[in-house]
Residue, then its C-alpha position, 0 to 999 in steps of 0.5 A: x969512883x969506880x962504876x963497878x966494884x970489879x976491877x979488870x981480871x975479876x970473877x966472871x959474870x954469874x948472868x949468862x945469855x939465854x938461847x934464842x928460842x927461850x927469848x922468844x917464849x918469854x917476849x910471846x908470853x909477856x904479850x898474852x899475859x894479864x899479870x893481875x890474873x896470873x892463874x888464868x895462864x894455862x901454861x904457867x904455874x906460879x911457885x911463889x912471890x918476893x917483895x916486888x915479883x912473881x915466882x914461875x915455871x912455864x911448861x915449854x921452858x922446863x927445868x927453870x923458874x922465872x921472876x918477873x919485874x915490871x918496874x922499868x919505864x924503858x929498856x935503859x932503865x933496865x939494862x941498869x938494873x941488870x948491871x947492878x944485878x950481875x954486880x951483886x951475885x958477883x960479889x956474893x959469889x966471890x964472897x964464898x956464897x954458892x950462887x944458882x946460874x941465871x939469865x936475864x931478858x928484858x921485854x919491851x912493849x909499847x905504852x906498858x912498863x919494861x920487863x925484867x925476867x931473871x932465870x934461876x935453875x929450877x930446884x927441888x922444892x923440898x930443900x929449901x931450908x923453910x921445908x926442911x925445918x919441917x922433916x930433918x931431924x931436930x940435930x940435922x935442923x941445927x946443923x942447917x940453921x949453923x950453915x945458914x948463919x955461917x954462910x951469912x958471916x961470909x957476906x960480912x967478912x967479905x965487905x970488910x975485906x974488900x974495902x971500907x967503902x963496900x957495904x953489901x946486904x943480904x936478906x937471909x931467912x930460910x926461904x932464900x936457902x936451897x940444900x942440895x945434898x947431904x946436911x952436912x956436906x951438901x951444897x948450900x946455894x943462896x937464891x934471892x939475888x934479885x934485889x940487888x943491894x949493895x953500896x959504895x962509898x956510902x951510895x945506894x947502887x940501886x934505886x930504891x924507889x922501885x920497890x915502891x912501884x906495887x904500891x897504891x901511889x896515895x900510900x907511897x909517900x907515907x911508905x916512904x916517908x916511915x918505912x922504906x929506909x928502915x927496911x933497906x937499912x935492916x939488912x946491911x946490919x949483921x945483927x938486923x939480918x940475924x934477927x930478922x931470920x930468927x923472926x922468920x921462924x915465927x912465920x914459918x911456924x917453928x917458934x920452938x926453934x927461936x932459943x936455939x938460933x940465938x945460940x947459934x947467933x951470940x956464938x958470931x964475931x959479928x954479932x957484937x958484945x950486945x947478944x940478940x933476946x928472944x924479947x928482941x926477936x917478938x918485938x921485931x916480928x910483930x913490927x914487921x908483920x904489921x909493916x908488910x899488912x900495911x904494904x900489901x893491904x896498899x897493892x890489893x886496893x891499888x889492884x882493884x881500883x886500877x882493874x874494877x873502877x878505872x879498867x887498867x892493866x894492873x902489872x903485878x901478880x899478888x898472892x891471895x894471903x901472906x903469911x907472917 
């Protein structure tokens, strides 16, 4: 089996080199940095948060937003993530999907975990999909969530084309959906590549242990005994994908918006003969909100007890509250 899903004469690698000077910021940043006290860092501002990471801007590389990835035990470990990395946003690219330029640069420190920091170029924060729920007009709104479905179809389409041994996923809710332009002709770019998943011939390309990292490590077995592989499996389905975007309404405090997103969805070739309910759509919510308490209750007592009783660096930056 191929290491790569790319044969020779392929698309061009999305991840480009950032210049010497950006390297250095980063490597001096990541030197002066106590992750569990990020907002103590006077010249960094936190824009937002994955699953694993941090979203920032620093004020002496403007016009970028960082994420940082402290998962790794050595550089190698890393430089194989940025392989899959580079691998995944190709495959969304050469699946129709608008993907942002990024960088990657890998910092290593002695006796503290490698870093992972992935660029993206940084874009205005009113139009990403889950702000422009709130200010489009209700016809404009419906156009964006068809977008959003129909750029997500390309994903499906595309993996089946490739090959039968390619499966691809995607996490699709709005907040990973930035509109550059006009709602109806603008640019629809899809932004979290950062979690590389995809499979060949049945095989994860990614370890998915390293999403367990942030997590208290007495809760680890349990999380991945019960949860792991039902949330990385979620989004390789179509159907899991689309029902976890409509769920993602809830959270965003559009609930009014549900019926009509189902609409948009039973409309899909791929969403099968067994159309998605708006019952499926609750139930599949609370699940998830009470999945992801679980996790991130996990990582505040895994923060404390590393920083207040035994005195350690915590390596991840967590929000005060998640909304879901």
């Amino acid at each position: 089996m191929p290491k790569t899903p790319f044969p020779a004469g392929g698309p061009e690698p999305v991840n480009m080199p950032l210049d010497p000077t950006t390297y250095k910021i980063l490597e001096k940043f990541e030197e002066g940095l106590n992750p569990a006290e990020f907002t103590s860092q006077k010249d960094a501002e936190i824009i937002g948060y994955g699953e694993v990471s941090s979203i920032f801007s620093l004020k002496k590389i403007p016009g970028y937003a960082f994420k940082r990835l402290p998962l790794f035990s050595n550089q190698q470990e890393a430089e194989k993530y940025v392989k899959t990395y580079e691998d995944y946003c190709n495959l969304l690219s050469d699946a129709g999907l608008n993907i942002p330029e990024s960088h990657t640069h890998i910092v290593v420190k002695k006796d503290l975990p490698t870093v992972l920091y992935i660029c993206q170029k940084k874009l205005t924060a009113t139009m990403f999909a889950h702000k422009l729920i709130h200010s489009l007009s209700q016809d404009q709104i419906y156009i964006l969530l068809q977008r959003v479905v129909q750029e997500t179809e390309k994903v499906w389409a595309h993996a089946k084309l490739k090959s039968p041994q390619m499966q691809i996923a995607l996490d699709a809710q709005l907040s990973n959906w930035v509109l550059a332009g006009d709602v109806k002709t603008g640019t629809l770019l899809f932004i979290d590549t950062s979690t590389p998943l995809y499979r060949l011939n049945g095989a994860e390309q990614l370890n998915p242990e390293m999403f367990l990292k942030s997590a208290m490590p007495g809760l680890r077995w349990a999380i991945r005994q019960f949860f792991l592989n039902d949330i990385i499996n979620r989004y390789y389905d179509f159907r899991s994908v689309m029902t976890d975007l409509t769920a993602n309404l809830y959270k965003e405090k559009r609930p009014d918006l549900i019926s009509k997103m189902i609409q948009l969805i039973n409309e899909s070739q791929w969403i099968g003969l067994n159309p998605l309910t708006a019952k499926e759509v609750e139930s599949y919510y609370k699940e998830d909100k009470r999945i992801w308490q679980i996790v991130q209750n996990s990582r505040i007592i895994h923060r404390w007890i590393t920083t207040k009783i035994f005195r350690n660096r915590y390596e991840f930056t967590l929000p005060d509250e998640i909304e879901r």
